[in-house]
C-alpha positions as CSV (number, residue, x, y, z in Angstrom):
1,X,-51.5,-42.9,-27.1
2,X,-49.6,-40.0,-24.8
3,X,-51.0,-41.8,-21.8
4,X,-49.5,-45.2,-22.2
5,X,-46.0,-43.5,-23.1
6,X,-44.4,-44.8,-19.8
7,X,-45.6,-48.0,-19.9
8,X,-44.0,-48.1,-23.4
9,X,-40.8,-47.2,-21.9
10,X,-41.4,-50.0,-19.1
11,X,-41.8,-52.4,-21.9
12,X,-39.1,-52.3,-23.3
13,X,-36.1,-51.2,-20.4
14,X,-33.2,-52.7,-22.3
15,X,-34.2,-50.2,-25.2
16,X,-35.0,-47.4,-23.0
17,X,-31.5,-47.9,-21.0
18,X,-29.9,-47.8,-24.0
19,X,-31.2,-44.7,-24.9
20,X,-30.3,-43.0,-21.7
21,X,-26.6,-44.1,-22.1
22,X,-26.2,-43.7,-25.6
23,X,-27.8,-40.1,-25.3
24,X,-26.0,-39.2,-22.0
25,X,-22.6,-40.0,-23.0
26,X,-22.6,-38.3,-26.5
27,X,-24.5,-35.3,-24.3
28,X,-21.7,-35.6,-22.2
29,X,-18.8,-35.2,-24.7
30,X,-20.4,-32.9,-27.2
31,X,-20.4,-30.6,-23.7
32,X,-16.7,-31.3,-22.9
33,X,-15.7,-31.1,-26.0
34,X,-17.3,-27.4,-26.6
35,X,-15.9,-26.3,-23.1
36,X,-12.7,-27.8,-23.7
37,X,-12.6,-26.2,-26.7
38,X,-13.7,-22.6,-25.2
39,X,-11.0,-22.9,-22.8
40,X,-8.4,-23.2,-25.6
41,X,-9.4,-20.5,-27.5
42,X,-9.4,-18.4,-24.2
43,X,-5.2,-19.3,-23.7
44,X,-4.8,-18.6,-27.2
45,X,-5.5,-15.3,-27.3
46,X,-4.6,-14.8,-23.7
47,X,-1.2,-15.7,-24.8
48,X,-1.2,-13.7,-27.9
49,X,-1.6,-11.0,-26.3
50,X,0.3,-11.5,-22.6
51,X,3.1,-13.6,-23.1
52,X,5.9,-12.0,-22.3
53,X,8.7,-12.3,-24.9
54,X,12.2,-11.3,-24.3
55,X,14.5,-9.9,-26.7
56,X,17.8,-9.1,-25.4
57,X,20.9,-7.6,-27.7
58,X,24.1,-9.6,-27.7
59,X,27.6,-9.9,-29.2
60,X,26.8,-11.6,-33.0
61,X,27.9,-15.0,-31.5
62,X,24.7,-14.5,-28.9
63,X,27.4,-15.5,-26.0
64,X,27.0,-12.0,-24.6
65,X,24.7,-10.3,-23.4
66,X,26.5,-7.4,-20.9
67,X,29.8,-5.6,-21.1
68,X,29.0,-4.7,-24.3
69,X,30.7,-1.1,-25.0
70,X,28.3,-0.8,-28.1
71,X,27.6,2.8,-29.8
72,X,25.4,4.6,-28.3
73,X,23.7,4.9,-31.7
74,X,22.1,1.8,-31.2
75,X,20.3,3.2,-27.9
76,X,19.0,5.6,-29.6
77,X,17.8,3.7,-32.5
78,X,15.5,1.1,-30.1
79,X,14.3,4.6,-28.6
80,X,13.7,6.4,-32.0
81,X,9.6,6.1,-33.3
82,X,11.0,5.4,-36.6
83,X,13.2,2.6,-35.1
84,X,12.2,0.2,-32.5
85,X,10.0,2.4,-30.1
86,X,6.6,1.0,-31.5
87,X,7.6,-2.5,-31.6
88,X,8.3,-2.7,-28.0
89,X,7.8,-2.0,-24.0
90,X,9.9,-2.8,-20.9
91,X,13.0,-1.3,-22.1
92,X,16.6,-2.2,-20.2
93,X,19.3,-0.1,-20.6
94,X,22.5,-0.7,-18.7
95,X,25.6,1.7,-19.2
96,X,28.6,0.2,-17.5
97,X,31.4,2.3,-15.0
98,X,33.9,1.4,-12.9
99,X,34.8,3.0,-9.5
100,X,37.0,2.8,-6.5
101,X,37.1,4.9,-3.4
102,X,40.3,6.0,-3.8
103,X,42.4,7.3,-7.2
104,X,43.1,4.1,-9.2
105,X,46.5,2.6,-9.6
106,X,47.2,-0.6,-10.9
107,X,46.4,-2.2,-7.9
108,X,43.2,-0.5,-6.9
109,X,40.5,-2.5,-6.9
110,X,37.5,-1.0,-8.8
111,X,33.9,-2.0,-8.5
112,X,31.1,-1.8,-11.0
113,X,28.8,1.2,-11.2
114,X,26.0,1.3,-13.3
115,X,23.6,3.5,-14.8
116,X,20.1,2.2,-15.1
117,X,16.9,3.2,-17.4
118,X,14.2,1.8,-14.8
119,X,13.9,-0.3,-11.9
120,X,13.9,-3.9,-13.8
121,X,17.2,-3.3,-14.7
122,X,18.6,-3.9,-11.6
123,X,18.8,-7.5,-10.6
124,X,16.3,-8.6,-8.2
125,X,18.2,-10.3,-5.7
126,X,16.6,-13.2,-3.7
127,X,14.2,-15.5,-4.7
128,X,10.8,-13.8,-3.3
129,X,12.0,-10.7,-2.8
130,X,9.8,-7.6,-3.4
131,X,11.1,-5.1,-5.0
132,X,14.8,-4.8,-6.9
133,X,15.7,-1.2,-5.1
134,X,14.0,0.9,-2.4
135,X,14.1,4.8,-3.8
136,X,13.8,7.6,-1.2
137,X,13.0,9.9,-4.1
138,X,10.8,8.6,-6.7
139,X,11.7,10.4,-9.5
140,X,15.4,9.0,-9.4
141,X,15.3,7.8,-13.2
142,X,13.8,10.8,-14.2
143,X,16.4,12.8,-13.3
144,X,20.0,13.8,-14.3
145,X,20.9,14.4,-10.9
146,X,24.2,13.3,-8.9
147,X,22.2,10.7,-7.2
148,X,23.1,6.3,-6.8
149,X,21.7,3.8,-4.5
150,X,24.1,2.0,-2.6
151,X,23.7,-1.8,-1.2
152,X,21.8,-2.1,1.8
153,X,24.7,-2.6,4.3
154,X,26.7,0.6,2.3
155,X,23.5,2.6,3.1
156,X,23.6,1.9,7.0
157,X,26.7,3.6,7.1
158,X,26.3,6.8,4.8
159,X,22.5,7.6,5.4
160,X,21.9,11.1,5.7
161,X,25.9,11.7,3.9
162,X,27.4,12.0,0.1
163,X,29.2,9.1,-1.1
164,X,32.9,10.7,-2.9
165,X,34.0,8.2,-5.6
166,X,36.3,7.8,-8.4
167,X,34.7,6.8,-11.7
168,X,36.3,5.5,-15.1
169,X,34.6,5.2,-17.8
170,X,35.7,1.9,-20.5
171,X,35.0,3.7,-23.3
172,X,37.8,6.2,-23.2
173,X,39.8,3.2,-23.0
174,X,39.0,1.9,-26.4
175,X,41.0,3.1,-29.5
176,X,38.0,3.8,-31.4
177,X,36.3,5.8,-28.5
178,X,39.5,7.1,-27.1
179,X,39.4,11.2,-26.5
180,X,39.1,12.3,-23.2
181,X,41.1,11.0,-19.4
182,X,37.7,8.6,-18.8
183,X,38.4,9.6,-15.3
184,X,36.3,11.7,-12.9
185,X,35.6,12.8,-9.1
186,X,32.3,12.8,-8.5
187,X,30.4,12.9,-5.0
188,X,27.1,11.2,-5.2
189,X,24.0,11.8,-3.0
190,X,22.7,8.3,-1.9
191,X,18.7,8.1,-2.5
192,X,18.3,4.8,-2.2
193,X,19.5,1.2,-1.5
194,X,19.7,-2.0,-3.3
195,X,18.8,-5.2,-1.1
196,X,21.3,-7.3,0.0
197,X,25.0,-7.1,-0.6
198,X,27.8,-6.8,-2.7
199,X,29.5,-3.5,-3.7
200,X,27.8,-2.2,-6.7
201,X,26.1,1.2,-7.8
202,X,23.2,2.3,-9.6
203,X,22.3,5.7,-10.8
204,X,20.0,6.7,-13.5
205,X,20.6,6.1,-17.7
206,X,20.3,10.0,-17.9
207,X,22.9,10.9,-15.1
208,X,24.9,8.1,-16.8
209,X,24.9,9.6,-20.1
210,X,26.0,13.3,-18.8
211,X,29.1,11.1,-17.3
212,X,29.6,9.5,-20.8
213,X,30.1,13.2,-22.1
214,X,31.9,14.5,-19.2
215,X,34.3,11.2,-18.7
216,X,34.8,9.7,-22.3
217,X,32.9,12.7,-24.7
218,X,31.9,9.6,-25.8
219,X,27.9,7.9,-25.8
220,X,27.9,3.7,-25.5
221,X,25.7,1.4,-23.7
222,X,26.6,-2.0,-22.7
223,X,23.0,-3.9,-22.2
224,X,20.0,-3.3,-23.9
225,X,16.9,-5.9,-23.4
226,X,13.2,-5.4,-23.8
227,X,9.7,-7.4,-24.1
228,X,7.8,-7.3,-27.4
229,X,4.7,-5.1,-27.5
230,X,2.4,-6.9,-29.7
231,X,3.4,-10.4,-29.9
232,X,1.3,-10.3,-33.4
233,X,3.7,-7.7,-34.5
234,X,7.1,-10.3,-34.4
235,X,7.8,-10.4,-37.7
236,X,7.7,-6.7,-38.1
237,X,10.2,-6.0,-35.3
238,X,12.5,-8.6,-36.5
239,X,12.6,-6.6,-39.7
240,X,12.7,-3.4,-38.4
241,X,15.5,-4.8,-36.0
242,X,17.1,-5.9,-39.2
243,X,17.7,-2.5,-40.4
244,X,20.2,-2.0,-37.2
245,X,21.0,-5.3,-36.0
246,X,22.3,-8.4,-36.8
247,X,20.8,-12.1,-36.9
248,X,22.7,-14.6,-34.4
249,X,25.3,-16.2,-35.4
250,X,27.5,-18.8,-33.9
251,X,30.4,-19.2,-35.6
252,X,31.5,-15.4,-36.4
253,X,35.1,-14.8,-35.9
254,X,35.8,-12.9,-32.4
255,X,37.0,-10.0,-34.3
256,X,33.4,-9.5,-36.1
257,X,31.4,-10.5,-33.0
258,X,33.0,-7.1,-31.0
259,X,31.8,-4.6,-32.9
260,X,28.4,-6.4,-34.5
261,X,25.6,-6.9,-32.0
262,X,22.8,-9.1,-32.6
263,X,19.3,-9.2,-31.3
264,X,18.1,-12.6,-30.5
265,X,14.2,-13.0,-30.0
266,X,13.3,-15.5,-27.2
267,X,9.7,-16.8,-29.1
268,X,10.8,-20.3,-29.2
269,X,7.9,-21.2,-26.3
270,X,5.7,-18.4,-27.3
271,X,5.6,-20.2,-31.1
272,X,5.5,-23.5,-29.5
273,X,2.7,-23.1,-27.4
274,X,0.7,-21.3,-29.9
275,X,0.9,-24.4,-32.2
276,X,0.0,-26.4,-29.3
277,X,-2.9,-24.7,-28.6
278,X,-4.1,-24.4,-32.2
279,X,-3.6,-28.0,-33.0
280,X,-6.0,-28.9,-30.0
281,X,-8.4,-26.3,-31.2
282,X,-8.0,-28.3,-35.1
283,X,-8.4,-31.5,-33.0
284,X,-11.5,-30.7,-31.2
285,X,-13.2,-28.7,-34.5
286,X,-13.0,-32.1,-35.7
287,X,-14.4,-33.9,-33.5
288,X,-17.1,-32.0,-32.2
289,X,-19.4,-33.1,-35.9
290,X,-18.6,-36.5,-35.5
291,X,-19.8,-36.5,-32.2
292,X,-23.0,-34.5,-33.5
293,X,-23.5,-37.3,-36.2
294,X,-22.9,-40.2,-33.4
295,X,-25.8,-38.6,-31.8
296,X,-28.4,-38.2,-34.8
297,X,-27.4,-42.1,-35.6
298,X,-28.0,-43.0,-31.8
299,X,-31.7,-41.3,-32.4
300,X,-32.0,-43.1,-35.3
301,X,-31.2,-46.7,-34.3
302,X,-33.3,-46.2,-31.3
303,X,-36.4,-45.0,-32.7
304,X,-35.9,-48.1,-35.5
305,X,-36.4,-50.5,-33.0
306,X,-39.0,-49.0,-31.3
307,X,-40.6,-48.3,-34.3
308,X,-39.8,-51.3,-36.4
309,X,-42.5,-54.1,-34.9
310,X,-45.1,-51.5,-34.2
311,X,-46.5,-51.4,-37.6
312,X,-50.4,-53.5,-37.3
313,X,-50.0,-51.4,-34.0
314,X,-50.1,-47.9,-36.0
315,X,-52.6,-49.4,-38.7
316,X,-55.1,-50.0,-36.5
317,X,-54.5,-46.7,-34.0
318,X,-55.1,-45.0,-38.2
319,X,-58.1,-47.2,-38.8
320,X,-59.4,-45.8,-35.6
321,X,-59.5,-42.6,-36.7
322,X,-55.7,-41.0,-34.7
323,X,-54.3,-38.6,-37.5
324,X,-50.3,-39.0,-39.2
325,X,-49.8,-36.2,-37.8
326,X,-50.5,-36.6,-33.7
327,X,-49.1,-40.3,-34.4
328,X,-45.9,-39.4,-35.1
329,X,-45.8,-36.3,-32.5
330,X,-46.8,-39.2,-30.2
331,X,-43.7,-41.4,-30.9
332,X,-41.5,-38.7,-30.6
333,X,-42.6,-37.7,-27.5
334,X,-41.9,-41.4,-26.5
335,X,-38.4,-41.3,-28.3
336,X,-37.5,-38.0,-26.8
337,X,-38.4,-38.4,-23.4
338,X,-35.3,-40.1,-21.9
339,X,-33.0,-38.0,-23.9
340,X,-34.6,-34.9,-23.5
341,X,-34.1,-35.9,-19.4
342,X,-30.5,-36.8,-19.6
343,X,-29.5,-33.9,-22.1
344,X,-31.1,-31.2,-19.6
345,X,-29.0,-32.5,-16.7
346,X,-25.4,-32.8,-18.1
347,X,-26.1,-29.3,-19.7
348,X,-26.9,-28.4,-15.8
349,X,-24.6,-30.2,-14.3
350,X,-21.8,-29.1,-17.1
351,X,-23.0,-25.4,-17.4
352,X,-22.9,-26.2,-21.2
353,X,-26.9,-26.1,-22.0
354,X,-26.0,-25.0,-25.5
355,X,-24.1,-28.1,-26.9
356,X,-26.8,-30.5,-24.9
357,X,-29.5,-29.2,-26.8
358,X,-27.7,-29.4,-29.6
359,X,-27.0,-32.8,-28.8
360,X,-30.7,-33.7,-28.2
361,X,-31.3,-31.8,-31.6
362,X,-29.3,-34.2,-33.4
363,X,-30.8,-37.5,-31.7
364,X,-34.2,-35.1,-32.3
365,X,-33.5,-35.9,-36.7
366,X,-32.4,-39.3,-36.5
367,X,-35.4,-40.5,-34.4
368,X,-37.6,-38.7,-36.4
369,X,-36.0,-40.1,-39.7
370,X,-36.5,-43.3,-38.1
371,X,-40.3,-42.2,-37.4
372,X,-41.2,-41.0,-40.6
373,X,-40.0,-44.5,-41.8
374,X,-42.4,-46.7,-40.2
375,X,-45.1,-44.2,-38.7
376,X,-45.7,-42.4,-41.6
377,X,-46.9,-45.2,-44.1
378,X,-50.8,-45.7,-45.2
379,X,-52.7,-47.8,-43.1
380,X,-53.5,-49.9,-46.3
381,X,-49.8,-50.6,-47.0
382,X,-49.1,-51.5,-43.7
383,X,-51.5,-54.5,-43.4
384,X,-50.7,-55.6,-47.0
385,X,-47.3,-56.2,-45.9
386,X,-48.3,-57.8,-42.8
387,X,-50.1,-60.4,-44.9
């Protein structure tokens, strides 16, 4: 019979075509489908683990996130192991002074100095721009030196020279923080320069907080922003976050908002696309069965009508002394042909061989359902119901 298989097929092309679109297509999808799905599993835990997540502390209304003045209690808390320190990474710590070049008066103008934990807490300036600061000595937040980058046209004119200020510290100005003057001489070695302009001043979180001592006797910091270190840890930080800070919230009087931060977790997008993502993963779970069933009912309906007009065809091929056995091999050689073709080359051509042999295993059952139907039937029984 094996040798007249492809004149079988040439017998019957409308049935053969069928079969190499039916089997194609569902080949086709049951590969998508399964890559499609890979690739969504990939972002998921991509973005489980990457996405970057900001959590800045504000003012309990969440209007404000600089300017601060808040204990420096709360500083230490997001630093402390038993606090925030294992929940987190990135950390931003801005502590806020004024200056002026000459002794303030009312009508001195003073410009903003500020003492900075790493180099992401400076702001980076222009669009495309490399780095936030360019440090002649690299250890410059290490250190509790008298050291401050200046802005880029500022260093031009003092490179190689001490830069004499004036600096105040707010702190001392506040009746709860008030103890010492809060005003100090201090001549600063520039290290460094900040691109672009304006007028302000940067030196490190630790020279900052020997100032705080020195100007005010008194520790605050007034921004304090950082990523979250495991993004499957969210709920834990928020709790532990709890224990120190405050939830948002809106409508608090201006008097409370002052003196109670908040810590507002930007996750809205990170929870968002997570469902997103999840919900297509659901989606195509579902649907890569059904297309598995589609293809064991294609095999099926195929092989039935090959199979169903064939039956004095297999009585006599019985009589003749072919076994049930190498009968039915021989039909599902015919059946599988086509499909066995087709599958081979969208797995190829989709790098996805795995889901298009499971594809051609499914068609493989419902043709051989179909088979076993009509092929594996006494000769006997066949002829009587041909009578």
């Amino acid at each position: 019979m094996e040798p007249y298989i492809g004149k079988r097929l040439l017998r019957r092309p409308w049935l053969s075509g069928l079969s190499l679109v039916l089997s194609g297509v569902l080949a086709f999808l049951l590969c998508f489908l399964s890559g499609y799905r890979q690739q969504q599993e990939l972002r998921l835990q991509e973005t489980r683990e990457s996405f970057e997540i900001e959590c800045v502390v504000t003012d309990l209304r969440g209007s404000k996130s600089s300017s601060l003045l808040l204990d420096g209690e709360y500083a230490d808390f997001v630093l402390a192991e038993e606090g925030l320190a294992p929940y987190i990474r990135d950390l931003r710590l801005v502590k806020e002074f004024r200056y002026s070049y000459e002794p303030p008066t009312e009508n001195t103008a003073g410009y903003d100095l500020l003492g900075v934990n790493c180099e992401a807490a400076i702001p980076a300036g222009a669009p495309g721009q490399e780095s936030a600061c360019v440090l002649l000595r690299e250890d410059f937040f290490e250190r509790d030196e008298d050291w401050v980058l200046v802005p880029e046209r500022l260093y031009r004119e003092l490179e190689g020279e001490t830069l004499t200020v004036y600096v105040m510290d707010p702190a001392a100005y506040r009746p709860q923080y008030g103890g010492k003057k809060g005003l100090g001489e201090i001549s600063f070695t520039v290290v460094g320069w900040v691109p672009g302009g304006g007028e302000t001043l940067y030196c490190s979180y630790s020279t900052a907080r020997r100032l705080m001592d020195s100007l005010s006797g008194k520790q605050t910091v007034d921004a304090i922003s950082f990523h979250a270190a495991h993004n499957d840890e969210l709920d834990a930080l928020q709790r532990a976050a709890g224990r120190k800070f405050s939830r948002v919230q809106p409508n608090a009087t201006s008097r409370i908002s002052s003196i109670k931060p908040a810590l507002t977790v930007y996750d809205e997008q990170y929870r968002a696309t997570l469902a997103a993502l999840e919900q297509n993963i659901a989606r195509t779970g579902r649907l890569l069965p059904a297309i598995a069933l589609l293809s064991l009912g294609a095999g099926f309906l195929i092989c039935f009508l090959a199979t169903r007009g064939e039956g004095k065809s297999y009585a006599l091929m019985r009589t003749l002394g072919m076994t049930q056995g190498r009968m039915l091999g021989s039909v599902m050689l015919e059946q599988l042909l086509i499909p066995l073709l087709i599958s081979a080359a969208v797995g190829a051509a989709l790098g996805r061989p795995g889901p298009a042999a499971v594809s051609l295993g499914f068609h493989a059952l419902g043709a051989l359902a179909a088979a076993v139907k009509h092929v594996c039937v006494s000769p006997n029984a066949i002829l009587r119901s041909q009578e």
